[in-house]
N, C-alpha and C positions, 0 to 999 in steps of 0.2 A: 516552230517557235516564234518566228516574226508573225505569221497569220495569229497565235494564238494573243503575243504580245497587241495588236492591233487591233486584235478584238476585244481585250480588256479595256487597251485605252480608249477605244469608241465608248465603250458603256460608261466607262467613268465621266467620260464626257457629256454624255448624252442626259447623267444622273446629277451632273455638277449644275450642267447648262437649267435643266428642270428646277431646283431645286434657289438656283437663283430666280427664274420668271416667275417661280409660286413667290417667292418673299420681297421682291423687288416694289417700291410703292406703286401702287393703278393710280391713274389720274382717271377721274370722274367727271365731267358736263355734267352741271345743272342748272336746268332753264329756272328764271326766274324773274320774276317782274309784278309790277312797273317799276320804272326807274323811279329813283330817291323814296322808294320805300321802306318799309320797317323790313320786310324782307327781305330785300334788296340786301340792305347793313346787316343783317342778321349773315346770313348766307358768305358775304365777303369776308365777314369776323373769323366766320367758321372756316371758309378755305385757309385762312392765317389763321388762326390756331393748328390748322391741321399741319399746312406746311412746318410750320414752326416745331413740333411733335416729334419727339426721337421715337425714332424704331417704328415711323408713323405707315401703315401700309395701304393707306387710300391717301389722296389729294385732291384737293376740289377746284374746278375752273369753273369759275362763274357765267352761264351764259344769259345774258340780259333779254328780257322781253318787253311787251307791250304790259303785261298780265297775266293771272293766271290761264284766262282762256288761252293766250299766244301759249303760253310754258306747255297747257298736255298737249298744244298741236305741236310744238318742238320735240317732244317725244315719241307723239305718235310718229313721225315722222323720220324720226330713229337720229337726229342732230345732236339729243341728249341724252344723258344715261341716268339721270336723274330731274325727276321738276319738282316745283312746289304749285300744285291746285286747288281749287275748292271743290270741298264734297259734294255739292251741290248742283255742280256742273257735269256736263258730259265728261265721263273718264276715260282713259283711251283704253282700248282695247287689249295694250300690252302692256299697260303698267299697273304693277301689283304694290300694294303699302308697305311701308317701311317705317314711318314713325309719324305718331300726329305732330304736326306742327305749335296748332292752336287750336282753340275752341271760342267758335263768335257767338255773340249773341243779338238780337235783333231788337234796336230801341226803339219803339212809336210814339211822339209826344204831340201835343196840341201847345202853341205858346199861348202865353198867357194875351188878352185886349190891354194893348196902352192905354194909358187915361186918357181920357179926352176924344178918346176913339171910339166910335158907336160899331157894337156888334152888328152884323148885317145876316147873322144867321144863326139857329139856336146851338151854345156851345156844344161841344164835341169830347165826348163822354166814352165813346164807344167806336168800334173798327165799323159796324155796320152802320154809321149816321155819316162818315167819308162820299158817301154817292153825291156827285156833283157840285163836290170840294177839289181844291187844288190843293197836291199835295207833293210834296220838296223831296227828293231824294238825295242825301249826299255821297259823293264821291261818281263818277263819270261810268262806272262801271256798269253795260248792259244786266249784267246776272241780277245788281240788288232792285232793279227796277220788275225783274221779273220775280225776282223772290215780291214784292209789294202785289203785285198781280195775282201770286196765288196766293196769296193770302188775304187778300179784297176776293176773290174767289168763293174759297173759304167760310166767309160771311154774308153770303149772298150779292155781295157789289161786284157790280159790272165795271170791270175795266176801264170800257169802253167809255163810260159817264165819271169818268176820274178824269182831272186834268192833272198829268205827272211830270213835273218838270223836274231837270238832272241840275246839280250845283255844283263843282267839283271842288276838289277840297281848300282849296288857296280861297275861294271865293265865300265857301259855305258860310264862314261867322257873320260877313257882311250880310250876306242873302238873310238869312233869319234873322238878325238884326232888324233888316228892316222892315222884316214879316213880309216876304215875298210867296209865301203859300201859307194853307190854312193849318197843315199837321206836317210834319216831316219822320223819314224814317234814315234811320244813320246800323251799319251791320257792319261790327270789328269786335276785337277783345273785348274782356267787360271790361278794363280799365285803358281803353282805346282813347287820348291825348286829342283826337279827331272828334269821337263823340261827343266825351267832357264839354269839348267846347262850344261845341254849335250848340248841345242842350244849356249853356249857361248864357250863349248871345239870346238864347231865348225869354230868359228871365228880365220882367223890370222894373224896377221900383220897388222890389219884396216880391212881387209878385211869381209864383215858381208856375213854371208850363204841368200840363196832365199829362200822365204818360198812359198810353191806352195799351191796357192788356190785351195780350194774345191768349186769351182763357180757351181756345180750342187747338192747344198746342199738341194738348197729347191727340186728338184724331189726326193734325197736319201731319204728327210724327209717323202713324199708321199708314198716311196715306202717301208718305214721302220719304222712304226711310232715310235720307239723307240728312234728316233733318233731326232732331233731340227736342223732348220738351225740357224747360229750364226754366229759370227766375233769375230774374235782377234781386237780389239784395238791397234792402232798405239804406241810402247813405252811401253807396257806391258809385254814384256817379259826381262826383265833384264835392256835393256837402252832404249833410246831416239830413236837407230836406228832398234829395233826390235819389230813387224815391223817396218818400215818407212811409211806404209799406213795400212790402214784396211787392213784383209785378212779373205776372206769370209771363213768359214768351218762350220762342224757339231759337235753337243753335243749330251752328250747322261746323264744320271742322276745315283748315286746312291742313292737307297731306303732304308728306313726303313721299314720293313714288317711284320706282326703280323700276325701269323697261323692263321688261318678263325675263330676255334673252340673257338677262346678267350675272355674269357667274354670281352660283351660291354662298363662296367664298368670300367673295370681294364684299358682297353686302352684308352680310353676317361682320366681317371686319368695318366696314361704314358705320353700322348699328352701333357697335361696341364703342367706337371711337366717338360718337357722336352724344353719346349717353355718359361715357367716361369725363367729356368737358363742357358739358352742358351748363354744369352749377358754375365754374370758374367762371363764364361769362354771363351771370345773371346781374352782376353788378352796372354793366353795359346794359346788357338787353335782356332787363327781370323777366321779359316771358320765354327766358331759355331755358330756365331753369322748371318751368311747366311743360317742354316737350315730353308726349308719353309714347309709350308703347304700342305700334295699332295692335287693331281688332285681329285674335287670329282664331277665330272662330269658323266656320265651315262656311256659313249663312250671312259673312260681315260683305256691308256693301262694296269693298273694294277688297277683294279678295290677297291675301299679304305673302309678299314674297318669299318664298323657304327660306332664304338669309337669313332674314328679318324674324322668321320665326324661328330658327335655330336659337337664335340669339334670348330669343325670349324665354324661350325655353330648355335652354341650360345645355342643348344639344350642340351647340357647335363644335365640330369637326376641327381637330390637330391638324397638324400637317402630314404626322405618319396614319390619321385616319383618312388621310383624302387620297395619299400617293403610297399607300401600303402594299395595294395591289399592284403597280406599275412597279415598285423596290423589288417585288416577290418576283414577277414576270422577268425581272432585269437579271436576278442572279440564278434563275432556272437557263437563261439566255445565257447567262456566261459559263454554268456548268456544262451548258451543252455544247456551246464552243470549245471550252476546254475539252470535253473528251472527244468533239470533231479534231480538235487540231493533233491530241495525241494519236489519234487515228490516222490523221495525214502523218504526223511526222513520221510514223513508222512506217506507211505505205512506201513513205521516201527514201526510206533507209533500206529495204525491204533487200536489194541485189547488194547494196555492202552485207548485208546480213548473210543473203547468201553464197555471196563469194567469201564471206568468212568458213561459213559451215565447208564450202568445198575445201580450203585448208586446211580446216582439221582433219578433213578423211584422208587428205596429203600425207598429213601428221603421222597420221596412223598408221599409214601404209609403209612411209620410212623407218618408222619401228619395229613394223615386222623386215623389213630391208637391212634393218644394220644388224638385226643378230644373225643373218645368213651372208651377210659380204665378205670377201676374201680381201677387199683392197683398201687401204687407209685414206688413199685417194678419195677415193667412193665415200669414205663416211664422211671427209671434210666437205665434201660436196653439197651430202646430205645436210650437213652442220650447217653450210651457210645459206642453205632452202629453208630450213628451221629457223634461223635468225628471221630473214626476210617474214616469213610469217610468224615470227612474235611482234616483227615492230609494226604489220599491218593490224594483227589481233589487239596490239592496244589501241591504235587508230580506230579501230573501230570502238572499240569501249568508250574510247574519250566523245567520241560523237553521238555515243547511246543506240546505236545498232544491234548490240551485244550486251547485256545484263551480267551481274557480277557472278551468279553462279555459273554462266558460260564460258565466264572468266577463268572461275576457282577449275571447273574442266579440263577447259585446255590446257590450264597450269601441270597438271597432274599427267598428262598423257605426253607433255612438254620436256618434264623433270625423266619420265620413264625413257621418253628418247633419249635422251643425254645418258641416262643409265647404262642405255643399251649400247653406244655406240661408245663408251668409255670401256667397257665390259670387254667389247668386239678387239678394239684397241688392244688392250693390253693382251687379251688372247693371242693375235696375231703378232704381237710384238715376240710372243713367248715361243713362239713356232720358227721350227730351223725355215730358209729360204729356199728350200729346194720343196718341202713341204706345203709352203703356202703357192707356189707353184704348178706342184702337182693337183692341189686342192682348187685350183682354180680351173685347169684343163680337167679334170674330173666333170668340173660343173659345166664347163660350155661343153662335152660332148654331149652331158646329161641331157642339155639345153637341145643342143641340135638334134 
């Protein structure tokens, strides 16, 4: 009974302890950078919101980087369990999509000549009349300088005959202000507060800068899938006159990405939480309320985590679809224990059992004994050998050696002794004493 009792409370235990580690909240790492970014703030909102979250079962710790390039090597690296990258960039090996972040799009403009300022070269119309212009890159980041590259590429311009100088973002509005290169290229959100601006330090007098399409976007998109053809919208960049018509270009996306190794669970619950308060913090930060779904397609360039696609697809797993099988395994386990331990119990009882059964054949023997005794003596004797094995035959019952129809048994072969030896009794009570005498040396010469 204690092994069996022991074995129960192990499984209940072992089913309790489970059952809190699956619903307990995960804390989550995710790399993320540069510092004082939009994603940066983005990212820290969302750990508070999450913390803050009842019944909330992911948590997010922010971990700070250089950039996105730092963020996938913090995960390739296995520091974090989540980054935010660009698609465009080397993706690490083990992280799989979870949700797009954003979608950027890539501006090229030409500013407009100050008055008074003599052109020194014919204006600039087009990506391929760039050769042997200087041209502004904004923001410090190696990727958007090589994103300018393939796409000078692209149009036949040689790199190499480009002069590309990098502006970073504090500095950009002065730099073009003061028309410190011939064209510049700016790559963030369409409604990126950073672009707005440097194309409007562009502008002077009336005068609105060109913006040079990227009209072979859809081959760049073929030959880079990272990349989307797109358009600017006319009036979407600060006024009414930027542009003044569509202007074809490419996009490229950042990800939210989840180390491969990370339970299914956890990020299926990540997904859900992250899409459940997305809109509540678009008033803070309106492009949250634009995070989507990735690709979960066979053939999508960043292949998406089963989480992630559970979640999209309506498949995500309960709790008794995840631990049904382990619940199932746990009470075949304690069936089996249980009829191991009634096994042992009985093995244990096994010599009270059968030094009960030799009592009864006692029993029985004294029943045939008292209907042939001559001495009253003799049956008291018998009488209190009968007692002593009735109050063992219960001791055994109460300890479950003995079942209740071994019970109802001996009772019956019990009552019959007493019969007999009441019977014996009053027979010999009835008989003169010279009779029960002789009847006695009758029997011992019989005997000898």
């Amino acid at each position: 009974m204690f092994v069996l009792i022991a074995g129960v409370l192990a499984i209940v235990g072992t089913l309790t302890a489970g059952y809190y580690f699956a619903v307990r909240p995960v804390t989550l790492r995710i790399a993320v950078g540069p510092p004082n970014s939009e994603d940066l703030k983005l990212v820290q909102t969302l750990a508070q919101a999450f913390n803050n979250q009842q019944h909330s079962q992911v948590k997010l710790r922010p971990v700070q980087t250089d950039g996105a390039p730092a963020s996938a090597q913090t995960l390739a690296d296995g520091k974090a369990d989540l980054a935010i990258i660009r698609g465009d960039l080397e993706v690490p090996k083990n992280a799989q999509a979870v949700a797009t972040l954003r979608k950027n799009i890539v501006v090229m403009w030409v500013p407009p000549t100050a008055k008074g300022k003599r052109r020194k070269a014919p204006k600039i119309t087009k990506i391929a009349q760039l050769a042997g212009r200087k041209i502004g890159v904004v923001g410090r980041t190696q990727a958007n300088v090589n994103l300018l590259k393939m796409i000078l590429l692209q149009y036949g311009v040689d790199p190499m005959k480009v002069d590309i100088v990098q502006f970073p973002v504090n500095e950009a509005v002065e730099a073009i202000r003061n028309q410190k290169a011939d064209a510049y290229l700016a790559a963030g959100p369409a409604n990126s507060k950073i672009t707005i601006d440097a194309i409007a330090a562009s502008a002077h007098e009336g005068n609105e800068p060109t913006f040079l399409p990227i009209d072979a976007s859809e081959a760049i998109a073929q030959n880079h899938p990272a990349y989307e053809a797109a358009e600017i919208p006319a009036g979407s960049l600060g006024s009414a006159e930027r542009p003044d018509d569509e202007v074809k270009t490419i996009s490229f996306s950042h990800h939210i990405v989840a180390r491969k190794g990370l339970s299914e669970s956890t990020v299926a619950a990540f997904t859900r939480q992250l899409f459940s308060i997305r809109q509540s913090l678009k008033s803070d930060f309106p492009l949250a309320a634009k995070i989507e779904t990735p690709d979960t397609d066979k053939d999508a360039v960043i292949p998406v985590h089963p989480g992630a696609a559970a979640f999209v697809d309506g498949e995500e797993k309960t709790f008794l679809d995840r631990y049904s099988d382990y619940i199932w395994w746990s009470l075949m386990a304690l069936s089996a224990m249980g009829s191991a331990g009634a096994w042992f119990a009985g093995y244990l009882k096994q010599d009270e059992r059968n030094t009960n059964t030799s009592q009864r054949d006692r029993l029985l023997e004294m029943l045939k004994a008292a209907r042939r005794s001559d001495s009253t003596d003799e049956l008291d004797q018998m009488q209190s050998e009968a007692d002593e094995i009735l109050r063992d035959t219960l001791v055994c019952f109460e300890h479950g050696a003995i079942e209740e129809g071994t019970l109802t048994a001996f009772n019956i072969a019990l009552e019959q002794f007493h019969n007999a030896v009441a019977d014996r009794k009053a027979l010999l009570m009835s008989m003169p004493q010279n009779l029960q005498r002789a009847a006695t040396q009758f029997r011992a010469a019989g005997s000898a």
